[in-house]
VMD Tcl script that draws the C-alpha trace (Angstrom):
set ca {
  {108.23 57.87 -40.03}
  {111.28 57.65 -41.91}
  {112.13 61.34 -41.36}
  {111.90 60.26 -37.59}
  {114.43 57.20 -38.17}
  {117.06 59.42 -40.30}
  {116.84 61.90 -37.38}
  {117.57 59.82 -34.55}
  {120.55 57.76 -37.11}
  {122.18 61.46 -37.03}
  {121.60 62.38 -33.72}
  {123.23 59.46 -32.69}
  {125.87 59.42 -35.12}
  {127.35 62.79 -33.84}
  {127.54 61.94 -30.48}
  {131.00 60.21 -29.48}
  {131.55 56.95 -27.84}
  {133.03 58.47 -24.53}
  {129.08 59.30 -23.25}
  {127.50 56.08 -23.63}
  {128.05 53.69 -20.65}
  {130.81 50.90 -21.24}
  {131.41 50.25 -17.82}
  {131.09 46.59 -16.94}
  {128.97 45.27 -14.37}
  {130.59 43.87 -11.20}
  {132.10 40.51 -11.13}
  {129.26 38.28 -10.06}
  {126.01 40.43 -11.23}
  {125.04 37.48 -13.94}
  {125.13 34.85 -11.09}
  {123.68 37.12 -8.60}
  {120.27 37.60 -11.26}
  {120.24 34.17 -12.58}
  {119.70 33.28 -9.09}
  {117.41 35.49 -8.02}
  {115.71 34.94 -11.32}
  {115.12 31.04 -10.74}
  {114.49 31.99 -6.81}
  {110.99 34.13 -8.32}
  {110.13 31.33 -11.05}
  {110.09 29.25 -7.76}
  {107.85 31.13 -5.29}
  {104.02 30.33 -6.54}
  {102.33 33.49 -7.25}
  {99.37 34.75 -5.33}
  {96.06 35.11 -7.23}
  {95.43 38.27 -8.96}
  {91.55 38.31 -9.22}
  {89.70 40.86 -7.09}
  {86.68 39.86 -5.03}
  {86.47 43.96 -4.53}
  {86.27 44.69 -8.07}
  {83.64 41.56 -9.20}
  {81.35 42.84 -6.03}
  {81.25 46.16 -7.11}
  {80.38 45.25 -10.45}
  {77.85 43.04 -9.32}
  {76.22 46.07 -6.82}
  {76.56 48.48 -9.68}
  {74.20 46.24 -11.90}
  {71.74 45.31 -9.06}
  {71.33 49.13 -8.35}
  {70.81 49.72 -12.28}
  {68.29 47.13 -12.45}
  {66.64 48.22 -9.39}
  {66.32 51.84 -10.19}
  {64.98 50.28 -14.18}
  {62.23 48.50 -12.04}
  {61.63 51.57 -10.05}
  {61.31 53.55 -12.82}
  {59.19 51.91 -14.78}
  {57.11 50.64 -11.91}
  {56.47 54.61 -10.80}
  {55.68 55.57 -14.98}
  {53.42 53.26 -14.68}
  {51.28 54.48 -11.83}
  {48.47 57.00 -13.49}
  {46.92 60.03 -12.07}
  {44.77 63.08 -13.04}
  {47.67 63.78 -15.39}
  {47.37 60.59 -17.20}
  {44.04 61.34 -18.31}
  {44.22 64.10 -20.57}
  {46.56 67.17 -20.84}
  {44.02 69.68 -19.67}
  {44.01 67.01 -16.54}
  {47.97 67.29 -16.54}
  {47.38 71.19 -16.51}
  {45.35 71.24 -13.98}
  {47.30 68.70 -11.39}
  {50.43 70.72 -12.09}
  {48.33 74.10 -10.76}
  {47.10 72.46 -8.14}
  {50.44 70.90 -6.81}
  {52.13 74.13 -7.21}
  {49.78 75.83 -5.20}
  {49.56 73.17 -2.58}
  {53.40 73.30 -2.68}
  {53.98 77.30 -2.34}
  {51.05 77.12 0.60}
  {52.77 74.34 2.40}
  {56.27 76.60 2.56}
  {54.24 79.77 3.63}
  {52.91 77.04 6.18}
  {56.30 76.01 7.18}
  {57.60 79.76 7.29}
  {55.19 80.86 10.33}
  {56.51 78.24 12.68}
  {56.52 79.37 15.84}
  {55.51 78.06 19.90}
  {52.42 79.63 19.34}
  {51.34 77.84 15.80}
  {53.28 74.98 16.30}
  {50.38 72.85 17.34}
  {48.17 74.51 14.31}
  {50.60 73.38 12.02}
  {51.51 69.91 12.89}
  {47.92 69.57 13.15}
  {47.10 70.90 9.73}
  {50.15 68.77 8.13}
  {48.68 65.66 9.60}
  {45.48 66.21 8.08}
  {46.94 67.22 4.97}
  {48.45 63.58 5.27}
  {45.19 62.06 5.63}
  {43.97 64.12 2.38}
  {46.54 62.74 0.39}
  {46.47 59.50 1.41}
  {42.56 59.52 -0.54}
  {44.11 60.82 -3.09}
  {46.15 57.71 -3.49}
  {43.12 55.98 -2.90}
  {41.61 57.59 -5.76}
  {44.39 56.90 -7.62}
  {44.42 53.37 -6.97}
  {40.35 53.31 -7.96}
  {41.31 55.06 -11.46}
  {43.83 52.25 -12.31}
  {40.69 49.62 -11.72}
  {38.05 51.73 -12.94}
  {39.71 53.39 -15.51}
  {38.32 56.95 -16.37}
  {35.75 57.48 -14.53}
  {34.36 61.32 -14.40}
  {33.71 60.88 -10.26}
  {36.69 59.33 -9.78}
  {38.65 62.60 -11.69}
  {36.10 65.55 -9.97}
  {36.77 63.61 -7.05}
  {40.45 63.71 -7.46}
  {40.48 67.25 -8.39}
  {37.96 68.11 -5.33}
  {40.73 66.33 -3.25}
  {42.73 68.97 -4.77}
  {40.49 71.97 -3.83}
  {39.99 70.95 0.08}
  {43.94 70.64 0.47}
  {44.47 74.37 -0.56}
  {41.19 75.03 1.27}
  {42.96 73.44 4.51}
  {46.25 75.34 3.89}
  {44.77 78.71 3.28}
  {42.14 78.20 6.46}
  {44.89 77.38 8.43}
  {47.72 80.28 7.53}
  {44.51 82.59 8.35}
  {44.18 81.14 11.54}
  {47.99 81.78 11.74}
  {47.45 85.42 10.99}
  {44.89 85.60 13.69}
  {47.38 84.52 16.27}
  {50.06 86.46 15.29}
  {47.34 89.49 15.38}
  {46.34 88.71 19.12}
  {50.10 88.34 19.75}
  {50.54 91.82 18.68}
  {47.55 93.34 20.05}
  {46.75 92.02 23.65}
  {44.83 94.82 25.09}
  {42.24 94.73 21.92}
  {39.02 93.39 21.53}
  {38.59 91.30 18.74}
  {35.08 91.11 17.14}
}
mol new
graphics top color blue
foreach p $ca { graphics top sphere $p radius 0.5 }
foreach p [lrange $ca 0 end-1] q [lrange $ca 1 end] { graphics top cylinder $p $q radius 0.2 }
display resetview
């Protein structure tokens, strides 16, 4: 710090009086800012606090409490996974598999299976909706063996449904190719 000090003391000391500005203000310039000085001591000033910065402050803590409650409200909810780790195995198979057949599903949309799969998607709806059912029965049962094979059967007849269905696809798309041939 001091080697900073005795730097700027010789820097300044070898430069000559001629470059600094002596220039005096204009005649008046004293009155002209004491007045404008007491004119700005005399205007009230406005309020300063932001209604746009307290509200957003307030929304970003409602949102983080909100997605806290989601959170832990949605941890809370058990399934098949929640009973063991074999159970957690298996429910990550089957929703992989239920997942992979539902975007082979998707991927043969056209006007001729467009009825087939809106149909099969609604009924893979109403399969899943028991499975929340079940769900619901395994918080107020607790673990109950029925209440997991059923689960897991839930499981089985949604792949069941989405591999009937893409081979009722391929069927179409067969008769679409071949018109003229008799299918037996």
């Amino acid at each position: 710090m001091e080697l900073e000090r005795d730097h700027f003391k010789e820097l300044f000391s070898q430069q000559d009086d001629s470059n600094w500005n002596t220039q005096e203000p204009m005649t008046g310039h004293r009155e002209r800012f004491m007045a404008r000085l007491e004119n700005s001591a005399d205007t009230p000033k406005k309020s300063t606090f932001n209604w746009w910065k307290s509200l957003s402050i307030a929304a970003s803590f409602v949102a983080l409490v909100s997605l806290g409650i989601m959170g832990y409200s949605i941890q809370k909810e058990p399934d098949l996974a929640s009973v063991s780790p074999e159970m957690y195995q298996s429910q990550l198979y089957f929703s992989n598999v239920i997942r992979q057949e539902v975007t082979k599903l998707e991927q043969e949309q056209s006007p001729e299976t467009k009825q087939l799969i809106s149909d099969a998607l609604q009924q893979l709806e109403k399969i899943e909706y028991d499975y929340s059912l079940l769900k619901d029965e395994l918080v107020t049962k607790g673990e109950d063996k029925r209440i997991i094979q059923a689960m897991i059967a839930n499981f089985q007849m949604r792949i069941d449904l989405l591999t009937t269905v893409l081979d009722k696809i391929e069927e179409v798309k067969q008769i679409k190719l071949n018109p003229n041939e008799n299918i037996l």
